[in-house]
C-alpha positions in Angstrom: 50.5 54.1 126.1 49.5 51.3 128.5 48.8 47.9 127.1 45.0 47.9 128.6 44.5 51.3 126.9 45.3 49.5 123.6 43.4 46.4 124.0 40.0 46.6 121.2 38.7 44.2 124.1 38.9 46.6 127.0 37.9 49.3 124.8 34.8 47.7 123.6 34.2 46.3 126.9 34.4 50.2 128.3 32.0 51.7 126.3 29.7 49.0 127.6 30.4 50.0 130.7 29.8 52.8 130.2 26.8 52.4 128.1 24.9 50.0 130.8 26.0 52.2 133.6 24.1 55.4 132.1 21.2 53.4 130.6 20.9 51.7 134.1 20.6 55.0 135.9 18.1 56.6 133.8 16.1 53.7 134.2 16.7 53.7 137.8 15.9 57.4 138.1 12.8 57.0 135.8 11.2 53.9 137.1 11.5 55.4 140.9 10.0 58.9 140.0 7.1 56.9 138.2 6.6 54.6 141.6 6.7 58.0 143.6 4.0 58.9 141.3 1.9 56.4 142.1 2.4 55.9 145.5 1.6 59.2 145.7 -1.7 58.9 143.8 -2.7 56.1 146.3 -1.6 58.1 149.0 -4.0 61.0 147.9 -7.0 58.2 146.8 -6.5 57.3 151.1 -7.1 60.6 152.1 -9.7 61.6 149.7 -11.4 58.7 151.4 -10.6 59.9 154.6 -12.0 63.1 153.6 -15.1 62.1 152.2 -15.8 59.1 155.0 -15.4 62.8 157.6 -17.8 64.5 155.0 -20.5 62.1 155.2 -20.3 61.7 159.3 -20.8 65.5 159.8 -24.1 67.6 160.3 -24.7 70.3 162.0 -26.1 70.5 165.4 -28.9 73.0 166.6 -26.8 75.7 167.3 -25.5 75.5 163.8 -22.0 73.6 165.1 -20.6 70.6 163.0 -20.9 67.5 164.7 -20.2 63.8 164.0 -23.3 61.7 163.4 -21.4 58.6 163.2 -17.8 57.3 164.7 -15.2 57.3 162.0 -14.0 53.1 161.3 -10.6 53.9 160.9 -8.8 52.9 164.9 -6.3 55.1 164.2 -8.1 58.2 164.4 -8.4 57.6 167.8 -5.0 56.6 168.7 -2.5 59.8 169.6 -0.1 60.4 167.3 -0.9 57.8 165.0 -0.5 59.3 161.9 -3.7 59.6 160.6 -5.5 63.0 161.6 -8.6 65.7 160.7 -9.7 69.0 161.6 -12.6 71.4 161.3 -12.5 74.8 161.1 -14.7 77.9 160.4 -14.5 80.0 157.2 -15.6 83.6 157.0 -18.4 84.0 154.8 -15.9 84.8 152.1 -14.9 80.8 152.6 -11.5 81.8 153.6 -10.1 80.3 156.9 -9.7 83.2 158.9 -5.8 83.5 160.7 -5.1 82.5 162.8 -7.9 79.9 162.8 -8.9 77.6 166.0 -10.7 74.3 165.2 -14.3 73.7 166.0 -13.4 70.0 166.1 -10.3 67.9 165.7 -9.6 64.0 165.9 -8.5 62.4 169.1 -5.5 60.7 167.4 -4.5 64.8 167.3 -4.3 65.4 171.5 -3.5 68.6 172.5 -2.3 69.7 169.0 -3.8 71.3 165.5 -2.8 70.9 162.2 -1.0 74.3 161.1 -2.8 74.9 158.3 -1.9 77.9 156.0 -4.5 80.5 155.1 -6.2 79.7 151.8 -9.2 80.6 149.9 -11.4 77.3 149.2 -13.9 77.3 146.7 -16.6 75.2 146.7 -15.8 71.4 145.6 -12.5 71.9 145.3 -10.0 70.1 146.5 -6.4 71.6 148.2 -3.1 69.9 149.3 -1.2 70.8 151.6 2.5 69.4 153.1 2.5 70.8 156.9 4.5 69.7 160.0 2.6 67.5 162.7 2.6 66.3 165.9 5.7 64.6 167.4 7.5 65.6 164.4 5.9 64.2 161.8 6.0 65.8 158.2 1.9 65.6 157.2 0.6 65.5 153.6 -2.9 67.1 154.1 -6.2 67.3 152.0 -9.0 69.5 152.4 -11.8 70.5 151.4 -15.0 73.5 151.6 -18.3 71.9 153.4 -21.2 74.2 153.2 -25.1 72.7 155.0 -28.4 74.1 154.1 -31.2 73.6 156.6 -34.9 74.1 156.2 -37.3 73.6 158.9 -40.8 72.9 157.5 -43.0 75.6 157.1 -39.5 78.0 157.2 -37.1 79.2 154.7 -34.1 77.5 154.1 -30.8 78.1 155.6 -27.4 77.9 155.4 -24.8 76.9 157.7 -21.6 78.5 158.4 -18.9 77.6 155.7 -16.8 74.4 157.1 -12.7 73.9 156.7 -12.3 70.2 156.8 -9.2 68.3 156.8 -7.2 65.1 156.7 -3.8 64.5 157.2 -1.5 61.4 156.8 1.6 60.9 158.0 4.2 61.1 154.8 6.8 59.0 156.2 4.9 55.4 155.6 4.7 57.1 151.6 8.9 57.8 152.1 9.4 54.6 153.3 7.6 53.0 150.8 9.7 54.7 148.4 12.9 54.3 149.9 12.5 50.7 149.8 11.7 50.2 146.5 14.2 52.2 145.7 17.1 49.9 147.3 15.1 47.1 146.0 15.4 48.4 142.7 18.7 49.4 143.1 19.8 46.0 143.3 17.7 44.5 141.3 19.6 46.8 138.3 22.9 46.0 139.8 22.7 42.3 139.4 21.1 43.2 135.7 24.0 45.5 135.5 26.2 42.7 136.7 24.7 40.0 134.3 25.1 42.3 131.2 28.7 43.3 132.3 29.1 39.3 131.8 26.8 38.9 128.4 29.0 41.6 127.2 32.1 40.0 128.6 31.0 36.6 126.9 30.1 38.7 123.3 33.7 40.5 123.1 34.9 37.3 123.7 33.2 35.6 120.8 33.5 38.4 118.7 37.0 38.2 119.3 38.0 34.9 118.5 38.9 35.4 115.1 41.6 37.5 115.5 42.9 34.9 118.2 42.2 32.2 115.3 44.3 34.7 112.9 46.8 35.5 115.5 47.6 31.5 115.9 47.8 31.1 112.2 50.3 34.2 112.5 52.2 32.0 114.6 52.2 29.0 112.8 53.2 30.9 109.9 56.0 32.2 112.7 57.4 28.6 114.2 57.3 27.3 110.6 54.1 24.8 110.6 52.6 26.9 108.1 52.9 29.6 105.0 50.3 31.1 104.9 47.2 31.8 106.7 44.2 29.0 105.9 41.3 28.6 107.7 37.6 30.4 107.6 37.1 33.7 108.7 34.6 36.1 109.0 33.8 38.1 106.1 34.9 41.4 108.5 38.5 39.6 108.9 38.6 37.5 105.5 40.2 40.4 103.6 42.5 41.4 106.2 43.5 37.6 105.5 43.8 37.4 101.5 46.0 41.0 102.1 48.3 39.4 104.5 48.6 36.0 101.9 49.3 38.8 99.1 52.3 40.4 100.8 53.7 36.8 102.4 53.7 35.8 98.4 55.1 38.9 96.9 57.6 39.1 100.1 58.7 35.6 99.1 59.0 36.3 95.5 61.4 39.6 96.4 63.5 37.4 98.9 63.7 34.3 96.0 65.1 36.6 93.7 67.1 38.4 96.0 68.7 35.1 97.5 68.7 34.0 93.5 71.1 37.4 92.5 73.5 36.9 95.5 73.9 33.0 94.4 74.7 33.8 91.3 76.9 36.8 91.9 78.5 34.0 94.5 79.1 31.8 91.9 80.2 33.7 89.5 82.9 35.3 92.4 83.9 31.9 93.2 84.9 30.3 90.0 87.6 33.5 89.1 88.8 33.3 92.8 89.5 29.8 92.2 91.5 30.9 89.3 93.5 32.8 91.7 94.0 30.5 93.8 95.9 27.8 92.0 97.9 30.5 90.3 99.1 31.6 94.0 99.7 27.7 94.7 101.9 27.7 91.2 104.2 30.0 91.7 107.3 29.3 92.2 109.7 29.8 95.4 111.1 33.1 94.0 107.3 35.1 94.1 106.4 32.6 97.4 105.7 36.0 100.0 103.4 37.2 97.0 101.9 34.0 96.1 101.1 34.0 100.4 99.5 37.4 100.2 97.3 36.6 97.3 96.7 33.2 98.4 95.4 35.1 102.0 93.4 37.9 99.8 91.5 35.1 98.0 90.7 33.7 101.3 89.2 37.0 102.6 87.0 36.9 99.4 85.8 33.7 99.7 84.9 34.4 103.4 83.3 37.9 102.0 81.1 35.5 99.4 80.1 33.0 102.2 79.1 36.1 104.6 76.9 37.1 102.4 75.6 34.2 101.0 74.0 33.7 104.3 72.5 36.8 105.0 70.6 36.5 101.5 69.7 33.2 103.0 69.1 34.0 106.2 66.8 37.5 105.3 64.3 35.0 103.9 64.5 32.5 106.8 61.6 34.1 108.8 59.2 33.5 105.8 60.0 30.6 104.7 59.1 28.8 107.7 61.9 26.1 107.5 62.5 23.8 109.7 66.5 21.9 110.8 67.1 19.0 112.6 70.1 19.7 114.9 71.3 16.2 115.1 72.5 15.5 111.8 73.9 19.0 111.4 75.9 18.6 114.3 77.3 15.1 113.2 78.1 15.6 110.0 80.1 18.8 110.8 82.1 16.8 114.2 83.1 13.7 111.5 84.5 16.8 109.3 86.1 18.8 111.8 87.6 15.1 113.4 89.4 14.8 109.9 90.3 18.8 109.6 91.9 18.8 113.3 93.0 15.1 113.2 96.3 15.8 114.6 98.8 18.2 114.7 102.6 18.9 115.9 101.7 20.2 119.1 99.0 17.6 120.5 98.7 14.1 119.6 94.6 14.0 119.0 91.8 16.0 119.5 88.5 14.5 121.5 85.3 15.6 120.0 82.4 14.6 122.3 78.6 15.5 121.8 76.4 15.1 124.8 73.1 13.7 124.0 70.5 15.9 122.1 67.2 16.0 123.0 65.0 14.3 120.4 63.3 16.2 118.0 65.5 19.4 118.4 64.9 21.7 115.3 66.2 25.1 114.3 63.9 27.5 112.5 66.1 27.9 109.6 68.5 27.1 106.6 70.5 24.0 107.1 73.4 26.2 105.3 73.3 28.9 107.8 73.2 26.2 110.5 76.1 24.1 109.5 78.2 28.0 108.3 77.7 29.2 112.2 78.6 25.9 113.8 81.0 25.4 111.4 82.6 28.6 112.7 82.1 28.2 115.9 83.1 24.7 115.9 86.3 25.4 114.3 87.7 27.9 116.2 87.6 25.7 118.9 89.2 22.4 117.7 91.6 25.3 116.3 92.6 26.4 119.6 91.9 23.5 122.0 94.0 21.5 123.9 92.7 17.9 123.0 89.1 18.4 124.2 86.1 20.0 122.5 82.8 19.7 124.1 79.1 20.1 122.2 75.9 20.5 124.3 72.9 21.2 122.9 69.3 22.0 124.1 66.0 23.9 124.0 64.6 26.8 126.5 61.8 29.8 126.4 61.3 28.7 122.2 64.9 29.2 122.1 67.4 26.5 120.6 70.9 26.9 122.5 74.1 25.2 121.6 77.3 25.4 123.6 80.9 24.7 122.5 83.4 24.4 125.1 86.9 23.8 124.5 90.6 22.9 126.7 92.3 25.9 125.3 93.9 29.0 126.7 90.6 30.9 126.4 90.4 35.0 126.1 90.3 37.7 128.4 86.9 39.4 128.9 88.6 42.4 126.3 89.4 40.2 124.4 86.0 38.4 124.1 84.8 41.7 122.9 87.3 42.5 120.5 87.1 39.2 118.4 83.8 40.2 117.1 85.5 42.8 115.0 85.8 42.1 111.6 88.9 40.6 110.8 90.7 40.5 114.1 92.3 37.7 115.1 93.1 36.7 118.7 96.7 35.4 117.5 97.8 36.8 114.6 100.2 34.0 114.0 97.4 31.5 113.4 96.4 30.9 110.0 92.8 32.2 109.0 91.1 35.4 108.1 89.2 36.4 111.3 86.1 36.5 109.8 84.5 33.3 111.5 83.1 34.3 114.7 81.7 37.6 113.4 79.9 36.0 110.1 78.3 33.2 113.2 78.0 36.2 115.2 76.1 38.0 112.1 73.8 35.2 110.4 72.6 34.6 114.6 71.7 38.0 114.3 69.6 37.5 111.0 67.9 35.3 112.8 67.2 37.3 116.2 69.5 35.5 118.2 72.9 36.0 119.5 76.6 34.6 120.0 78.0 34.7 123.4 81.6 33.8 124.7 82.4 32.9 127.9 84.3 31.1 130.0 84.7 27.1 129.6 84.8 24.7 132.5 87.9 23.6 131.9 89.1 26.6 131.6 89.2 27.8 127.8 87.0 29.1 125.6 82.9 28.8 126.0 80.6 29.9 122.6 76.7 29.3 123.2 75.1 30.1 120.1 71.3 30.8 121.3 68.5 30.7 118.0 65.0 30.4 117.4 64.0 26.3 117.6 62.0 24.0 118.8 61.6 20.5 120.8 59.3 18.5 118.6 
């Protein structure tokens, strides 16, 4: 699964999207119908005006004909085409328009057209729309109405007129346009509200997530050693979360204590019989020397066994812990030993330990023991097989502490790099030792999620860089 797809912040900040994206268009859609609405209303409150301004012009003439008494206000009704039009017609006495039906009179602003009008049955004072085609293309949204005048001459009965079909029509695309522009308008008028509660929710996932950054950087600390356990105040959502995780650091601790507890004491207890054995095997005498050898090399084995272990019972609780090495004196105290171990022998006439200079501060993230048993190891299989040089570097990269031990010596193959690492195999058989020492630095770097590498020296022999969790303080 992709990282995004299990982030809780671009989850939450999904559904939001989500969320403000449909609420957004409903609104959208909702607050543009309800403008339509009442534009529309207006638009029909115009041309009932229209309508009724036409109503109150009109009488009829002696012949019975509809006539205008008065000019309408309104310039555009006499302006072609300009979007704003009305017709009369005649209805039958039944008061429907008869089809198709000519006008008796129309508005100038009409020219040589009418206003097709569909056949309809008006009663009186009601009120009829209409959407029709107009002139020059337009799409008209027409009102109209029944008009009905009863004469009486005095001294004579009174009469009716002839039923009337009048009508006004408005051009619809001032109403569309009207619409249409609100409707951009409000469209980004919601996407910048969109936009600013894309951010709010932005900012509140972002707040609400700080305490699990706050926990994650006690994690950490807990991690690079500066703590043991998580401290701090947390939300009440996260503060269980955090008494859990300080429950199972302090029961995990207790189980690695008493682990690292049964493995010293079974050490011990190892140690004191092999010790035993040893000075037996150095008492013998000449006749039982070959056995006294053997056992002397089994007890050796053992003791490398005990050690090996030892340090992964140390090493399994390193993590936890949170302890913290200084590099420097480590390193020191293990170059005067190893100057007084390899002082001389037959074949050269000193060895030359040199250390370049540490940087200051350098610390590895773990047992002092485990660090002094893998540069021990390390360290001694070179002064074992150097020439009369031995070189000790030491430094800190990516959180990583690396240490390098070169050496003058004939070196090994790139098979034979890779077949050291077994257990118990020796590049030389004839040199003293139990082969254990590379694979138990090789093993307790391991532990510690870090790693043993040989390679090939700059002076030609061997090159170990023994690369561990540390840090530069």
């Amino acid at each position: 699964m992709k990282a995004w797809a299990r982030s809780l912040r671009w989850r939450l900040l999904g559904l939001t999207l989500v969320a403000v994206a449909l609420a957004l268009l409903g609104a959208g859609l909702l607050i543009s119908s309800l403008f339509r609405t009442h534009v529309t209303a207006q638009f029909d409150t115009q041309l009932l005006r229209q309508l009724d301004q036409l109503t109150a012009a009109l009488e009829p003439d002696a012949q019975q004909r509809p006539q205008l008494k008065m000019p309408l206000s309104d310039p555009r009704w006499h302006t072609p085409y300009s979007g704003l039009y009305w017709q009369i017609e005649a209805l039958d006495p039944a008061g429907a328009a008869p089809s198709p039906a000519r006008p008796l009179l129309r508005s100038r602003s009409l020219w040589d057209s009418e206003l097709a009008l569909p056949p309809d049955d008006l009663g009186r004072g009601e009120l009829h729309h209409h959407q029709i085609p107009g002139p020059d293309g337009q799409g008209l949204l027409a009102l109209e109405r029944r008009v009905q005048f009863v004469t009486a001459d005095q001294g004579s009965a009174a009469q009716a007129t002839p039923g009337w079909r009048l009508t006004v029509a408005a051009d619809r695309a001032e109403l569309e346009s009207a619409v249409a522009s609100f409707s951009r308008q409000l469209a980004l008028s919601l996407s910048v509200l969109g936009m600013a509660l894309l951010l709010a929710a932005w900012a509140q996932v972002s707040l609400g997530l700080l305490p699990l950054r706050k926990l994650q950087a006690a994690v950490l600390s807990i991690r690079q050693g500066r703590e043991q356990r998580l401290s701090g105040a947390f939300p009440a959502e996260v503060d269980p979360l955090v008494q859990d995780f300080n429950h199972v650091l302090d029961q995990n601790e207790q189980v690695v204590k008493r682990a690292r507890q049964m493995a010293g004491n079974l050490a011990h207890a190892i140690k004191t019989p092999l010790a035993v054995l040893g000075n037996l095997a150095t008492d013998q005498t000449s006749e039982r020397s070959a056995w006294a050898s053997q056992l002397q090399e089994q007890v050796a084995s053992i003791r490398h066994q005990v050690d090996w272990h030892l340090g992964r019972a140390r090493a399994s609780g390193a993590g936890i812990t949170g302890l913290r090495t200084e590099v420097a004196p480590v390193v020191e105290g293990l170059v005067r030993v190893m100057r007084k171990v390899h002082a001389r022998r037959e074949d050269r006439p000193e060895l030359l330990i040199t250390v370049a200079p540490l940087p200051a501060g350098l610390q590895f993230a773990g047992e002092s023991q485990d660090l002094q048993e893998m540069l021990g190891n390390l360290l001694d299989n070179a002064c074992k097989w150097a020439r009369c040089q031995v070189q000790i570097t030491a430094g800190h990269a990516d959180g990583q502490l690396r240490i390098s031990i070169e050496d003058d010596g004939p070196g090994l193959s790139e098979a034979e790099r890779s077949r050291v690492f077994e257990r118990g195999v020796r590049a030389d058989e004839r040199t003293p030792g139990t082969g254990l020492g590379l694979d138990i630095a090789r093993e307790l770097a391991g532990l510690y999620q870090g790693e043993v590498r040989l390679g090939l020296a700059g002076r030609g022999g061997l090159r170990a860089e023994l690369t561990l969790p540390g840090y530069c303080a």
